[in-house]
Residue frames as qw, qx, qy, qz and C-alpha x, y, z in Angstrom:
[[0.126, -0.500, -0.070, -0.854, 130.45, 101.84, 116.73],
 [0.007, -0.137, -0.788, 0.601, 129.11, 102.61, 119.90],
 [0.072, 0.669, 0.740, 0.005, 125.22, 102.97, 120.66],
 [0.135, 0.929, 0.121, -0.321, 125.48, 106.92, 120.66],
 [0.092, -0.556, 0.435, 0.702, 127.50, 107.08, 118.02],
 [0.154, 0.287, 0.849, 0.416, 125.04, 105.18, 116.05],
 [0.033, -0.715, -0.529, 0.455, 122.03, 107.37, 117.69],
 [0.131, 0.805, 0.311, -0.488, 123.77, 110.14, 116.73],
 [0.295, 0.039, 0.813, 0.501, 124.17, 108.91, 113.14],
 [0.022, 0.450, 0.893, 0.014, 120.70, 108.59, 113.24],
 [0.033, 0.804, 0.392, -0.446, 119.60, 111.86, 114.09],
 [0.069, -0.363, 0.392, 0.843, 121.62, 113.18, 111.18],
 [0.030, -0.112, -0.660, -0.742, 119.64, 111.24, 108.76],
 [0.015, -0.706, -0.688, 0.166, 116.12, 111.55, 110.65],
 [0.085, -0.745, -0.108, 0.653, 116.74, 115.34, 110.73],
 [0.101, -0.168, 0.641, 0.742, 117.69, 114.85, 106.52],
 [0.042, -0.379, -0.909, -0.167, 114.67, 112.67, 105.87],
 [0.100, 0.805, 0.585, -0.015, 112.21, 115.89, 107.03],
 [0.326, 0.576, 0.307, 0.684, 111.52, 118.59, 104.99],
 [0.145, -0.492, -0.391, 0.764, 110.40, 121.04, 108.15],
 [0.143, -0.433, -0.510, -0.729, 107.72, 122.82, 105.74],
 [0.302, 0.180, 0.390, -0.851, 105.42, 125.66, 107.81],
 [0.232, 0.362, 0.900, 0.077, 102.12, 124.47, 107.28],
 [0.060, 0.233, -0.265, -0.934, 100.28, 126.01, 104.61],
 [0.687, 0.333, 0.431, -0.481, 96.58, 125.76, 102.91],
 [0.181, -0.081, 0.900, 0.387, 96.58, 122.70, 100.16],
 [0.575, -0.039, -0.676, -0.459, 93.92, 121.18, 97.54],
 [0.889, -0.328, -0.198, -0.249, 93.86, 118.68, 99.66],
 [0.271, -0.584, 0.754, -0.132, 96.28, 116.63, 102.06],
 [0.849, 0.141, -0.335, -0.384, 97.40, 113.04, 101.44],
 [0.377, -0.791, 0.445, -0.186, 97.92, 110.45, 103.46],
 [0.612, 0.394, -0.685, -0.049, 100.26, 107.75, 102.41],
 [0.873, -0.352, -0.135, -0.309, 99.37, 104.56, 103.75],
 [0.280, 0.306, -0.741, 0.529, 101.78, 103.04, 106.64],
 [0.548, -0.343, -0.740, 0.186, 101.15, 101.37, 110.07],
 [0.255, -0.160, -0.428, 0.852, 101.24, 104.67, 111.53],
 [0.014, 0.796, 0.487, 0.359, 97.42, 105.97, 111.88],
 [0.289, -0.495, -0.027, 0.819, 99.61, 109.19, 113.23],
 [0.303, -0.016, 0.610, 0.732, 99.10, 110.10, 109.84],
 [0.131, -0.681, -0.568, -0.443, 95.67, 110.45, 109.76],
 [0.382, -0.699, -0.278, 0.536, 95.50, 112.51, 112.95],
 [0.222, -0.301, 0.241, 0.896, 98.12, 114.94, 111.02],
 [0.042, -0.285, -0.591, -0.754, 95.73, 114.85, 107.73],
 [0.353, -0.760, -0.543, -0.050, 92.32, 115.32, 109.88],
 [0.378, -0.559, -0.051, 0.736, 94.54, 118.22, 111.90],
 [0.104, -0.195, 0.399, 0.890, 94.87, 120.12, 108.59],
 [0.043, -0.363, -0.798, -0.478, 91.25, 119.60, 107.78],
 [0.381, -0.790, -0.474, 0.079, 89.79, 120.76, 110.90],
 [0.354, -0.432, 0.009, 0.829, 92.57, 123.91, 110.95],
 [0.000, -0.783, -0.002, 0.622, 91.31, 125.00, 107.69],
 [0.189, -0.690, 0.540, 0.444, 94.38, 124.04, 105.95],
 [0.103, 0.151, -0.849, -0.496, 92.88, 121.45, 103.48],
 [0.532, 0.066, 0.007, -0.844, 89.52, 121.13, 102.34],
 [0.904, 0.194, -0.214, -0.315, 89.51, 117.73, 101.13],
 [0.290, -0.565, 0.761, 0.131, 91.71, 114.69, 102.58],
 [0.886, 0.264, -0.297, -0.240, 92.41, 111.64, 100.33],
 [0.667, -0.503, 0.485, -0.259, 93.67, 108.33, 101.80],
 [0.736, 0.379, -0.486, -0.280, 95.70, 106.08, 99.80],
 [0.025, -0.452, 0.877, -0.162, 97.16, 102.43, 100.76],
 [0.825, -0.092, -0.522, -0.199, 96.19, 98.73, 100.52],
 [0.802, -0.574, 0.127, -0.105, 98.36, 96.21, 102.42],
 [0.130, 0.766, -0.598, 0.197, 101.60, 95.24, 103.56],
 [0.690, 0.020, -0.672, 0.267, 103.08, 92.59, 105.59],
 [0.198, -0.092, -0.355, 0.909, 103.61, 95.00, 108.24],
 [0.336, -0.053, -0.128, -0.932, 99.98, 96.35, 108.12],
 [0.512, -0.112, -0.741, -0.420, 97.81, 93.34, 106.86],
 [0.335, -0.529, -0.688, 0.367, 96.72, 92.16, 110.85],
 [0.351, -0.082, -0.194, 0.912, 96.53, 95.63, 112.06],
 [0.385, 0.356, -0.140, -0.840, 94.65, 96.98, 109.22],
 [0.522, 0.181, 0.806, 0.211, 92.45, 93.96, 107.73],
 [0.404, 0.757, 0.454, -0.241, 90.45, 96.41, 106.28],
 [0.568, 0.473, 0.128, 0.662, 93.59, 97.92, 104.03],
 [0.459, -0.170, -0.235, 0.840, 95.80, 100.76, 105.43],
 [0.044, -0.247, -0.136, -0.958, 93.43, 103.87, 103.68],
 [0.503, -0.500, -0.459, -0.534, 90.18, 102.53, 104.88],
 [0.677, -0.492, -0.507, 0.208, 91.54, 102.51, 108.35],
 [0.089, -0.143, 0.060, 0.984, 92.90, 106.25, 108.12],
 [0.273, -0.475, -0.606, -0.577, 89.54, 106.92, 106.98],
 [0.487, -0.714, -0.429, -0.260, 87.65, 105.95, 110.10],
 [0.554, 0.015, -0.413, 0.723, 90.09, 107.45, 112.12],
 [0.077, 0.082, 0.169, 0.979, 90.02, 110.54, 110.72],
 [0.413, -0.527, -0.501, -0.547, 86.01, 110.39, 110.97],
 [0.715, -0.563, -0.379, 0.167, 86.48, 109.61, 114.82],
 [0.388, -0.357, -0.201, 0.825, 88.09, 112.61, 115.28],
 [0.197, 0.744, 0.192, -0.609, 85.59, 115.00, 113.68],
 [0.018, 0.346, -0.589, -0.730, 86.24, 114.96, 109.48],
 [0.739, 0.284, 0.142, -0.594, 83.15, 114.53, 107.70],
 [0.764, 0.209, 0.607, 0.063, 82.61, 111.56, 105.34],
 [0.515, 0.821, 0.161, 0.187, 82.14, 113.71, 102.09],
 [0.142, -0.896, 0.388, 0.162, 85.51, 115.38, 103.31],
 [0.564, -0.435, 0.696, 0.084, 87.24, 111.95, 102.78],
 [0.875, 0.312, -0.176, -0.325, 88.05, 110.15, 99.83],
 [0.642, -0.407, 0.647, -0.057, 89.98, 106.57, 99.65],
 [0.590, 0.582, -0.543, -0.137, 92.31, 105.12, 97.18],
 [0.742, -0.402, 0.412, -0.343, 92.71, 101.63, 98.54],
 [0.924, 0.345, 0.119, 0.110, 94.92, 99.45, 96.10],
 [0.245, 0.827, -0.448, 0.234, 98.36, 101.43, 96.58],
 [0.826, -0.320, 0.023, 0.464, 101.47, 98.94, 98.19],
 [0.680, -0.121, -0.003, 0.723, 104.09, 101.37, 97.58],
 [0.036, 0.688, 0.112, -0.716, 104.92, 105.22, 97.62],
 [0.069, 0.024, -0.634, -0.770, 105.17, 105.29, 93.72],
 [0.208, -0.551, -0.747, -0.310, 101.42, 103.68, 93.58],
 [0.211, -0.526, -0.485, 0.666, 100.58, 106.23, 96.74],
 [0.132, 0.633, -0.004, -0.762, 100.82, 109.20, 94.15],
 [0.148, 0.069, -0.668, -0.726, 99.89, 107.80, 90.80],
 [0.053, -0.388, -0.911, -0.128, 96.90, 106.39, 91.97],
 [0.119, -0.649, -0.449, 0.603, 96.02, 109.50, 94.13],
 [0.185, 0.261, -0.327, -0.889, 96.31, 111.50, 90.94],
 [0.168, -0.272, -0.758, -0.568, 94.20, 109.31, 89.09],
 [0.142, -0.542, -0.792, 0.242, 91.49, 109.20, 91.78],
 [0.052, -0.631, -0.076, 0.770, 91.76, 113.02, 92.04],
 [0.096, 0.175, -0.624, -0.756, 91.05, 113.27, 88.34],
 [0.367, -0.358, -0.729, -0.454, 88.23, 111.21, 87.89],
 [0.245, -0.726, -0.580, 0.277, 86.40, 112.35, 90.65],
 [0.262, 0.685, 0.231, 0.639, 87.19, 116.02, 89.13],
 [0.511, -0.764, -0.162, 0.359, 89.26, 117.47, 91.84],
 [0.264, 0.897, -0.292, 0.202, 91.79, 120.71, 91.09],
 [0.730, -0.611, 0.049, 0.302, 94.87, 119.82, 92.84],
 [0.324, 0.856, -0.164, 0.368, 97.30, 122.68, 92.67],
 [0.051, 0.520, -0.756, 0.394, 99.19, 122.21, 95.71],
 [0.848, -0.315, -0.381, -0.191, 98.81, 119.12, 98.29],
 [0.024, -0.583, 0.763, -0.279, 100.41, 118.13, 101.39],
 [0.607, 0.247, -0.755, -0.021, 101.96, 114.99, 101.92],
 [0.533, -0.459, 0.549, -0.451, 101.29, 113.57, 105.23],
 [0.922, -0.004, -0.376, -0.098, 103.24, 110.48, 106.32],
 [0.865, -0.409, -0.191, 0.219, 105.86, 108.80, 108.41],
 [0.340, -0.895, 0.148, 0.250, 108.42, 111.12, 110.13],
 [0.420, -0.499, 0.566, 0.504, 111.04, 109.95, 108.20],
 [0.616, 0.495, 0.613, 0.022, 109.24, 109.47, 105.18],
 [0.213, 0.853, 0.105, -0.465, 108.82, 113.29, 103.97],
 [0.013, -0.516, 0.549, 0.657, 111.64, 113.62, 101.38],
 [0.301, 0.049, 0.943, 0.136, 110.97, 110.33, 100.15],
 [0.238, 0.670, 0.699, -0.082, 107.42, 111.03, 99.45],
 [0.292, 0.849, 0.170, -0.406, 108.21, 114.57, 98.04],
 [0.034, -0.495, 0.661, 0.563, 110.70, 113.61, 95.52],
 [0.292, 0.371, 0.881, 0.013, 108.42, 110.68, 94.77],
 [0.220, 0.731, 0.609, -0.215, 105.56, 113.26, 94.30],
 [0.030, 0.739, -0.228, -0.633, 107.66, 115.67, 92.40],
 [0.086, -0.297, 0.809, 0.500, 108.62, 113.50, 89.89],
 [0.117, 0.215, 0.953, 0.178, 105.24, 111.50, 89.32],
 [0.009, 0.809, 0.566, -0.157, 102.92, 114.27, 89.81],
 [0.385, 0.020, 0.104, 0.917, 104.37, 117.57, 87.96],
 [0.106, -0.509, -0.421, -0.743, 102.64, 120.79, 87.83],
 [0.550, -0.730, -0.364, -0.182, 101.29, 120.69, 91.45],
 [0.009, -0.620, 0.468, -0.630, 103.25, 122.38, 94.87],
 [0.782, -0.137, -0.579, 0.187, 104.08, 119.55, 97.16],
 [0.001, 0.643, -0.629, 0.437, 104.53, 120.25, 100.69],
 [0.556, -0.008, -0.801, 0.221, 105.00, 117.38, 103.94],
 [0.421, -0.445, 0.510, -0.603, 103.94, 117.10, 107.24],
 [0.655, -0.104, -0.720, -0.206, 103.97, 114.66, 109.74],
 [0.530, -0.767, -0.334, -0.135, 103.88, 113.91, 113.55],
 [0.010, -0.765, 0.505, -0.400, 106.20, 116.54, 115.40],
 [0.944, -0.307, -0.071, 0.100, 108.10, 113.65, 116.86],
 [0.111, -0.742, 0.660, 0.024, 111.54, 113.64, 118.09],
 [0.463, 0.456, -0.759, -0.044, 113.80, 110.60, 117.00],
 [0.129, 0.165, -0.921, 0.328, 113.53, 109.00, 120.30],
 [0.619, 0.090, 0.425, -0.654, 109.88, 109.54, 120.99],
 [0.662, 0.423, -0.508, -0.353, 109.98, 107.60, 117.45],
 [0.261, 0.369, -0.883, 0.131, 111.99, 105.13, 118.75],
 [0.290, -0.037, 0.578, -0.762, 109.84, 104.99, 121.80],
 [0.670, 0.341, 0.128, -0.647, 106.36, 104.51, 120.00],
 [0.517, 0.447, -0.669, -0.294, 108.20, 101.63, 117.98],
 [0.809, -0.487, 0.328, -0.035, 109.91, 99.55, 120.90],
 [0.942, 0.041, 0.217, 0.251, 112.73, 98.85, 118.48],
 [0.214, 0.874, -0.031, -0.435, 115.39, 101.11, 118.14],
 [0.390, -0.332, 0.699, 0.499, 117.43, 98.97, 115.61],
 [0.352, 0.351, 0.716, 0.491, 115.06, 98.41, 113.11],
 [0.098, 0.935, 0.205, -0.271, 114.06, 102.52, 113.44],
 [0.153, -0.761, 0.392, 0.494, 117.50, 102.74, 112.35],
 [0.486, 0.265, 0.721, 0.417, 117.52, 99.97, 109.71],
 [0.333, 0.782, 0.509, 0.135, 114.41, 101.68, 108.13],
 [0.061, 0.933, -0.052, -0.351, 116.31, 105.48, 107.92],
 [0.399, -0.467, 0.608, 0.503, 119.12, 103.62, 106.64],
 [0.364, 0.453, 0.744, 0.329, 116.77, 101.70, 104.00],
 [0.219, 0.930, 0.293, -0.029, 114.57, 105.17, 103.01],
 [0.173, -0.828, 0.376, 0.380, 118.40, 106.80, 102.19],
 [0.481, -0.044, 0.796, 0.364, 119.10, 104.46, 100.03],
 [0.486, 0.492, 0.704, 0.160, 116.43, 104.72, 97.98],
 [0.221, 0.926, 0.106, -0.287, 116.76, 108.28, 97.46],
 [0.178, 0.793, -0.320, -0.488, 119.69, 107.66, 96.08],
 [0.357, -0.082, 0.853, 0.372, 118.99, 104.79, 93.76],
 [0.329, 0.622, 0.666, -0.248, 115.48, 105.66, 93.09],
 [0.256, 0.750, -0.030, -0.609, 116.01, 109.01, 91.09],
 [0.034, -0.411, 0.849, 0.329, 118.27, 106.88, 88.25],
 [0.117, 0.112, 0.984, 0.068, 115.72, 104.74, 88.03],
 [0.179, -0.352, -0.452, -0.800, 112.57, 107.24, 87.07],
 [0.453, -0.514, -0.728, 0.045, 110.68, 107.21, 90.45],
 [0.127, -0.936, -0.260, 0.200, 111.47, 110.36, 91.81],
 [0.366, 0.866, -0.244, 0.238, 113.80, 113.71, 91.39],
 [0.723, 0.054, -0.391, 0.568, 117.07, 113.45, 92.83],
 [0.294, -0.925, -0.103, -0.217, 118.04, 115.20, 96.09],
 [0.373, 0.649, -0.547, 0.375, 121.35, 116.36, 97.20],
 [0.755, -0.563, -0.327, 0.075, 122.65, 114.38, 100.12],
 [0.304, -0.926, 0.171, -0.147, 124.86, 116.35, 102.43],
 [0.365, 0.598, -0.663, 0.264, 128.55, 115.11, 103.79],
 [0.266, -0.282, 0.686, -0.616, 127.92, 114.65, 107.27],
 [0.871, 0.081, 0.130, -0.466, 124.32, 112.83, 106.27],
 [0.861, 0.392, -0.306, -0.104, 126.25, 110.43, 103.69],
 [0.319, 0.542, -0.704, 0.331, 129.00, 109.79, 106.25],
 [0.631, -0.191, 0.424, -0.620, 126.17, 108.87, 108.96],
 [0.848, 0.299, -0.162, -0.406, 124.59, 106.67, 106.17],
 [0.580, 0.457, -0.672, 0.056, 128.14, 104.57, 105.59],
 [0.040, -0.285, 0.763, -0.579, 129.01, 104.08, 109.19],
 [0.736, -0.075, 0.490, -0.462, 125.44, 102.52, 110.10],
 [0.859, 0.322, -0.248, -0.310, 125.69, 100.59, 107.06],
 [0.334, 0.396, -0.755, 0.403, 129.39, 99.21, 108.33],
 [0.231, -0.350, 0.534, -0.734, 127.96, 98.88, 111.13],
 [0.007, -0.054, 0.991, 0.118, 125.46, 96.63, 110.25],
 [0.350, 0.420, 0.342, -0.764, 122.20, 98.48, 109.56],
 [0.025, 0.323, -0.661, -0.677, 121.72, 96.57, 106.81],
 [0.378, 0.249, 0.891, -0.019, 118.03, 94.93, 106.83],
 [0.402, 0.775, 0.390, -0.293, 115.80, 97.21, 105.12],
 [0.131, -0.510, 0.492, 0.694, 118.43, 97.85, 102.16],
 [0.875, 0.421, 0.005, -0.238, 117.62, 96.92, 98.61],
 [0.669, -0.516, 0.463, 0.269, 119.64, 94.25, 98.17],
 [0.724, 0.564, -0.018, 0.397, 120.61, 94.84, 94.06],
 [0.197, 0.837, -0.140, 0.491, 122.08, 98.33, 95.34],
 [0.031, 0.955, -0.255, 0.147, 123.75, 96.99, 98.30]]
């Protein structure tokens, strides 16, 4: 494959991977921990619009985090979010999640015992994240009205803000996967994947997009 015919692989499944949800008023917003304190920006954006009274921060560490963030991935979304104008008492911080499953079971629990309602929430995380995190949050968190946001990036500004665009593409390849091993396995609901998306998906994998796979499933 050539580089723009991988590219524009890519943009099929970046353009799958978000959910394009109008922003709407939540419980709260949550932001699922990741190297990208974009995230908090987005969740502090919906606090200071209005659009969510209460934000809750969830994430420990990673490999990919752990220098960055010594302090663990929520407590540095935290003071972000404070350094752009979100009160303390607005914020709460679930600090012991490593993965999107632990992102929303813990955030429920926390939301419970601290005796929050949460009827609807939005999901705020990594552009390509969104499905991921709302099939995740459908399946582990029933009863509540999930929507997504993250930063209005384009693919290449993505790419751009990385400095790598092979392992931007690894990772869309790797977060496609999982949606469709993950649902089979009780972690989230199952979402239809398109033709054109699943024909993107093969070709990068041929191609050799193949670090960020799980390697039972490929």
């Amino acid at each position: 494959m050539t580089a723009t015919a991988e590219l524009a692989d890519a943009q099929l499944i970046w353009d799958y991977h978000q959910m394009h949800h109008p922003a709407q008023p939540a419980s709260l917003a949550i932001g699922l921990g990741s190297h990208d304190l974009g995230v908090a920006a987005v969740a502090a954006d919906r606090y200071l619009s209005g659009l969510a009274p209460l934000l809750l921060f969830t994430g420990g560490n990673s490999p990919t985090t752990r220098e960055r963030m010594p302090r663990g991935e929520a407590v540095h979304y935290k003071e972000h979010a404070m350094e752009l104008g979100v009160p303390e008492t607005a914020i709460l911080v679930e600090p012991e999640a490593t993965n999107t499953g632990e992102n929303i079971t813990l955030s429920r629990k926390l939301s419970e015992r601290v005796g929050v309602d949460v009827s609807s929430a939005t999901l705020v995380c990594k552009p390509y994240e969104e499905r991921r995190a709302y099939a995740t949050a459908r399946k582990l968190w029933p009863g509540v009205d999930f929507t997504c946001a993250s930063s209005p990036m384009t693919l290449a500004q993505y790419v751009n803000s990385i400095g790598d665009e092979r392992l931007v593409i690894d990772m869309l390849v790797g977060a496609l996967q999982r949606l469709t091993v993950y649902p089979a396995q009780g972690f989230m609901i199952e979402q239809p994947v398109p033709t054109n998306v699943n024909a993107a998906y093969t070709r990068l994998v041929a191609a050799g997009h193949t670090s960020r796979l799980l390697r039972r499933a490929g």
